[in-house]
PAVEX-645281 format. One line per 10 residues: number of its first residue (from 1); for each residue y negated, z, x negated of C-alpha. Coordinates in pm, 1 decimal, decimal comma, padded with zeros to 6 digits. Each point is the difference from the previous one (the first is absolute). Layout:
N
NUM) Y Z X ~ ...
END
This chain:
252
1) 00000,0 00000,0 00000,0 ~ -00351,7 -00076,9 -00165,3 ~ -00294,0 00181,9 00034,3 ~ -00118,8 -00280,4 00284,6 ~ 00204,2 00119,5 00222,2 ~ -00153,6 00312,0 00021,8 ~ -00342,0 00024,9 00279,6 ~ -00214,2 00213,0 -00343,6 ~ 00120,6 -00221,7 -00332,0 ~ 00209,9 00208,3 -00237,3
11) -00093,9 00306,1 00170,8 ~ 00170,0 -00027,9 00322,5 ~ -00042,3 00103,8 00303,5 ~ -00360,2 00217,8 00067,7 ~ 00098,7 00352,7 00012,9 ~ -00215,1 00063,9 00311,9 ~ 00264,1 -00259,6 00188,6 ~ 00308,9 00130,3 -00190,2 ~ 00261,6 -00055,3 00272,3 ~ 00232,6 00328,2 -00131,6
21) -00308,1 00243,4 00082,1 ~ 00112,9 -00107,1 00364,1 ~ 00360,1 00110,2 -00041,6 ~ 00088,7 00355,6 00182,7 ~ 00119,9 00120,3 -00413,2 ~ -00360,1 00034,1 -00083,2 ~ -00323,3 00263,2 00033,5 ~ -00336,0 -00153,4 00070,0 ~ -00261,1 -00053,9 -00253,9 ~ -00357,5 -00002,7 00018,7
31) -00176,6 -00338,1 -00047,6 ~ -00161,4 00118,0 -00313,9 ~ 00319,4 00116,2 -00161,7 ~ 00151,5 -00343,0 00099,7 ~ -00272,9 -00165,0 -00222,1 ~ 00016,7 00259,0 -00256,0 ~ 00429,8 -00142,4 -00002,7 ~ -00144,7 -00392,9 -00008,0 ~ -00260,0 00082,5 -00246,3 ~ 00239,5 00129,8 -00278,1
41) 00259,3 -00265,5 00084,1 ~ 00038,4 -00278,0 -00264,3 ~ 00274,2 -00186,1 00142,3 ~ 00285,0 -00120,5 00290,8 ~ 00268,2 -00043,9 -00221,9 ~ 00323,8 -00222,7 00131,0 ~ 00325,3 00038,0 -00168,5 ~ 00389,3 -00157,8 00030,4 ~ 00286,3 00270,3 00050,3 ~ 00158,1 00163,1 -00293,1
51) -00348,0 -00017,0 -00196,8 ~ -00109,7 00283,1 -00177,3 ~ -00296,3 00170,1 00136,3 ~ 00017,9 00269,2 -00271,2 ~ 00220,0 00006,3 -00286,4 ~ 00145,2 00301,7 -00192,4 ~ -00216,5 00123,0 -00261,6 ~ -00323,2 -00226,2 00166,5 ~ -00311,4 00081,1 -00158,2 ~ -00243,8 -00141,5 00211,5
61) 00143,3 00042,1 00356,3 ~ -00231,0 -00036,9 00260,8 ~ -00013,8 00169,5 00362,0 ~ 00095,5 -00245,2 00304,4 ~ 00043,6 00030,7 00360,4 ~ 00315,6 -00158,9 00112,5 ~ -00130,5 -00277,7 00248,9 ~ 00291,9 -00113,7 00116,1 ~ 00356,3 -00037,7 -00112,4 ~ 00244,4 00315,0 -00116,8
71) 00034,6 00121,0 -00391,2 ~ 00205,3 00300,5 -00170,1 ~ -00059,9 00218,0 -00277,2 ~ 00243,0 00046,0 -00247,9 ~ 00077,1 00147,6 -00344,9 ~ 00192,2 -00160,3 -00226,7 ~ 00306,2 00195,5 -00196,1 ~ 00055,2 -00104,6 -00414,9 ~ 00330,5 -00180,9 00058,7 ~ -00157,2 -00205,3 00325,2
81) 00130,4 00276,3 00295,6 ~ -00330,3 -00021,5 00237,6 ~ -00099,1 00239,1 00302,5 ~ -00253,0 -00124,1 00290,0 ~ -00174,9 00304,4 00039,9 ~ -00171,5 -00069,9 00350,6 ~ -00085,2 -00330,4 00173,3 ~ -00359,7 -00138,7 00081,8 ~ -00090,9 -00163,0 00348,2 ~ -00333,7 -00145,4 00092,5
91) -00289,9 00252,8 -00040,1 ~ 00172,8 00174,6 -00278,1 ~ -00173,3 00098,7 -00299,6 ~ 00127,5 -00101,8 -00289,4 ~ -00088,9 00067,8 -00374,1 ~ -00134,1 00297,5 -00001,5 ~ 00202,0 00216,2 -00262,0 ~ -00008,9 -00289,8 -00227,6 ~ -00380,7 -00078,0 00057,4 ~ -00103,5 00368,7 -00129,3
101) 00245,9 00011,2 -00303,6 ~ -00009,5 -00166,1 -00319,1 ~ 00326,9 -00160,5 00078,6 ~ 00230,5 -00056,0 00274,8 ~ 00282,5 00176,0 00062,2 ~ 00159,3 -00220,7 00256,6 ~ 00008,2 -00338,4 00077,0 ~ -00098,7 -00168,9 00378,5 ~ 00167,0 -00312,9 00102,2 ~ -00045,6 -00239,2 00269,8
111) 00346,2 00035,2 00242,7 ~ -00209,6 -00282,3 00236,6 ~ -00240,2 -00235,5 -00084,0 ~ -00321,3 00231,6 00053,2 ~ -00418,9 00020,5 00009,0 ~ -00186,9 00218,1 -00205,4 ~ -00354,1 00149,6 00031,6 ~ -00082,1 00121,8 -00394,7 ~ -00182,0 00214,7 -00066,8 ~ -00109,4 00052,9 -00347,1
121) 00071,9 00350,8 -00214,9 ~ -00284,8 00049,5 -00098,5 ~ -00213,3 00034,4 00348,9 ~ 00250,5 00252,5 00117,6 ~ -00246,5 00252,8 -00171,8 ~ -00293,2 -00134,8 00274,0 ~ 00216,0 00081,6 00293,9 ~ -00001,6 00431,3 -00157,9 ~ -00399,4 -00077,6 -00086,8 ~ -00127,9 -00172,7 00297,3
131) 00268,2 00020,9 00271,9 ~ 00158,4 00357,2 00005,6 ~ 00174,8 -00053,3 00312,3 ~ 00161,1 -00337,7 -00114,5 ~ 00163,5 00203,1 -00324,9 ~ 00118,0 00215,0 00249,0 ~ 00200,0 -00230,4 00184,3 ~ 00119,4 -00171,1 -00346,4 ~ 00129,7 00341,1 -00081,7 ~ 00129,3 00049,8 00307,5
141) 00188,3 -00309,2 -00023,9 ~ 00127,3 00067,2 -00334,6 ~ 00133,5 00307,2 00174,2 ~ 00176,3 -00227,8 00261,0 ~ 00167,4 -00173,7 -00267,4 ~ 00133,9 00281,7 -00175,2 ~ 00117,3 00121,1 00334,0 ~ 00225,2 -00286,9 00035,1 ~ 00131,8 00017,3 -00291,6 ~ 00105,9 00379,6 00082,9
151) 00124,0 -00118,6 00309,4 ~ 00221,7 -00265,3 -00217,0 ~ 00120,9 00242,1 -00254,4 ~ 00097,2 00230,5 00317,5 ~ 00221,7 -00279,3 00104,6 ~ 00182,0 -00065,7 -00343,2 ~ 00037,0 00408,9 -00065,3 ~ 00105,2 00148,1 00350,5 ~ 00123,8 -00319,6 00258,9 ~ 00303,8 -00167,2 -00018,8
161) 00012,7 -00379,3 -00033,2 ~ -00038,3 -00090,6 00405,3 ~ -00271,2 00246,2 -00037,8 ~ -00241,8 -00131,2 -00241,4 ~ 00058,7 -00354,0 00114,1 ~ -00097,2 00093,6 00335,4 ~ -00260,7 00170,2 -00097,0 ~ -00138,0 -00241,2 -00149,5 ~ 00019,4 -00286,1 00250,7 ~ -00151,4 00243,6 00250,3
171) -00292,7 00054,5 -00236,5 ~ -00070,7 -00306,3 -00063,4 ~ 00025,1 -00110,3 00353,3 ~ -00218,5 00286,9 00134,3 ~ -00282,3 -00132,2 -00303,8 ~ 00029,8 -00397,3 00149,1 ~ -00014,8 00110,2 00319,5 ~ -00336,2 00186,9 -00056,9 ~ -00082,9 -00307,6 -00209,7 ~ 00059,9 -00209,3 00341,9
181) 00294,5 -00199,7 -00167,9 ~ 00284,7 00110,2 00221,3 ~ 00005,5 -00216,5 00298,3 ~ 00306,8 00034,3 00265,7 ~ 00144,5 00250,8 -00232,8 ~ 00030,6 -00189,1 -00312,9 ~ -00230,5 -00068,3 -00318,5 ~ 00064,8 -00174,8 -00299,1 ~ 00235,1 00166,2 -00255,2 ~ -00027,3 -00112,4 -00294,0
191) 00201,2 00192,0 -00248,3 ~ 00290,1 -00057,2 -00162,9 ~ 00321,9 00220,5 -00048,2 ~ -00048,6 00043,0 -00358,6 ~ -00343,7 00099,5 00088,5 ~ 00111,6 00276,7 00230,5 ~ 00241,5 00093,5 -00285,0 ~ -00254,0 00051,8 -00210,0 ~ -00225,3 00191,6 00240,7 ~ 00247,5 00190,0 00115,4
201) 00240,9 00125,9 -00307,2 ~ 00305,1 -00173,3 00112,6 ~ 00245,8 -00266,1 -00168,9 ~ -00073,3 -00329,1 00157,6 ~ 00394,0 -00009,9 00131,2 ~ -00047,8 00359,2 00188,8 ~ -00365,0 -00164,9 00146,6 ~ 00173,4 -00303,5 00128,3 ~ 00312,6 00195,5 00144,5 ~ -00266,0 00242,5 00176,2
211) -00244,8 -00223,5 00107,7 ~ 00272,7 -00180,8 00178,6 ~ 00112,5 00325,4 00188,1 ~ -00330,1 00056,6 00116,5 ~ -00019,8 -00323,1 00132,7 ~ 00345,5 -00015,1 00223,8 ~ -00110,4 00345,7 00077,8 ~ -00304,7 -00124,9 00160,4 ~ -00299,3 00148,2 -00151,1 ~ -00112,8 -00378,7 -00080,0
221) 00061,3 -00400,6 00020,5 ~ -00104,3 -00211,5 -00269,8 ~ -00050,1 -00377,4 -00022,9 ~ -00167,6 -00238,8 -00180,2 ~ -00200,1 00263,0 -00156,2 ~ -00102,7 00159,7 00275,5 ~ 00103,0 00362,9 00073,4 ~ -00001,3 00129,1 00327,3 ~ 00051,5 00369,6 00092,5 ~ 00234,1 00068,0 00276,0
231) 00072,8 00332,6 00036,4 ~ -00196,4 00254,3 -00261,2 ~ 00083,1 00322,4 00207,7 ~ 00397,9 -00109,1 -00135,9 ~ -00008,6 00342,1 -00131,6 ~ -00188,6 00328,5 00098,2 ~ -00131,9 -00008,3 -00386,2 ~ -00079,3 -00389,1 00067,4 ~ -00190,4 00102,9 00303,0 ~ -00260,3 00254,6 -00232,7
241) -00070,5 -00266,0 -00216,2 ~ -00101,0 -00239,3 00295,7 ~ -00158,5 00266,2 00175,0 ~ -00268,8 00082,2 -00303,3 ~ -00328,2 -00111,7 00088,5 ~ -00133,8 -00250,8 -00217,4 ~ -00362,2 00132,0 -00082,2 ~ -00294,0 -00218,7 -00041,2 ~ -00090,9 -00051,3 -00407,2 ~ -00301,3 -00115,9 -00152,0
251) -00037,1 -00368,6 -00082,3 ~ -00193,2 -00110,6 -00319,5
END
């Protein structure tokens, strides 16, 4: 896609007519913090899936906003072993550890092609100088990140392997949903088993195996890349997750 295609040149679309700020998964914002957001923006950055938005050990990362599209973080192990450490959905953050270090200590990839708004490193500072409530929310959202990852690590130390798939599928369906991707019960799904594996601490034979039980057991149909979640109260455990409410997050 090149920049032409976009209504504002290689900046996108105008902040002030962003369509996520319309989506249910997001607090309002003032007008003057919304031009505060477009004023430090540089770019509306388009990549292909399985490019690198950060790389380990990055130097120079910049903050983005994911536009559109999904990522994962990930570290990377010496011998090649990697673990996703939480997965990013429109709206998300992402960058933020590795904009405020020297270096970064994980790496982000593009699991779909995706749309970036960057924001560079170095005007992070003006959001704690001239917009106090705005590095609120960015810490607040760093927060939310770590949180997931907590919920994650939760799933690989305590629940067994229908568990944490489950749970993961229902969080990521309860996220599109407030995203408005889900329509008639379905979004797009577009992991892959070794990515769950990955997420998720299991061998990519025991992911297979289980994902296959939970579908013949009727939590969910897939096809064609579309996932569609039939019955997420399977389980009275199943039933929590779906029941947590989904609370509206900041959106930089």
């Amino acid at each position: 896609m090149t920049d032409s295609a976009y209504p504002n040149g290689r900046n996108g679309v105008p902040c002030l007519a962003c369509p996520l700020r319309l989506k249910p998964a997001f607090k309002d914002k003032t007008d003057e913090e919304i031009r505060f957001i477009q004023a430090i923006k540089t770019e509306h950055r388009h990549l292909p899936a399985g490019s690198d938005i950060i790389h380990p050990g990055q130097q120079d990362a910049e903050l983005y906003t994911l536009f559109s599209g999904w990522a994962f973080r990930y570290q990377l192990l010496p011998d090649g072993r990697r673990q996703i450490l939480n997965f990013l959905l429109p709206g998300d953050l992402v960058g933020l550890q590795a904009s405020l270090l020297s270096a970064a200590q994980h790496g982000i990839e593009a699991l779909t092609e995706v749309e970036l708004c960057v924001f560079p490193r170095k005007r992070i500072w003006d959001l704690f100088v001239h917009m106090p409530n705005l590095a609120y929310e960015v810490a607040w959202l760093g927060s939310r990140e770590e949180s997931l990852i907590d919920q994650n690590l939760t799933s690989v130390g305590q629940r067994n392997a229908s568990e944490r798939i489950a749970a993961l599928v229902i969080s990521l369906y309860r996220r599109a949903e407030a995203l408005g991707l889900v329509t008639d019960g379905g979004f797009r799904f577009p992991l892959s088993q070794q990515q769950l594996a990955d997420a998720l601490g299991l061998s990519l034979v025991h992911t297979s195996k289980t994902w296959s039980r939970l579908r013949k057991a009727g939590l969910f149909a897939i096809a064609e890349g579309r996932l569609t979640l039939l019955n997420p109260r399977l389980t009275s455990r199943m039933a929590l997750l779906y029941e947590r409410e989904v609370a509206p997050r900041p959106l930089i």
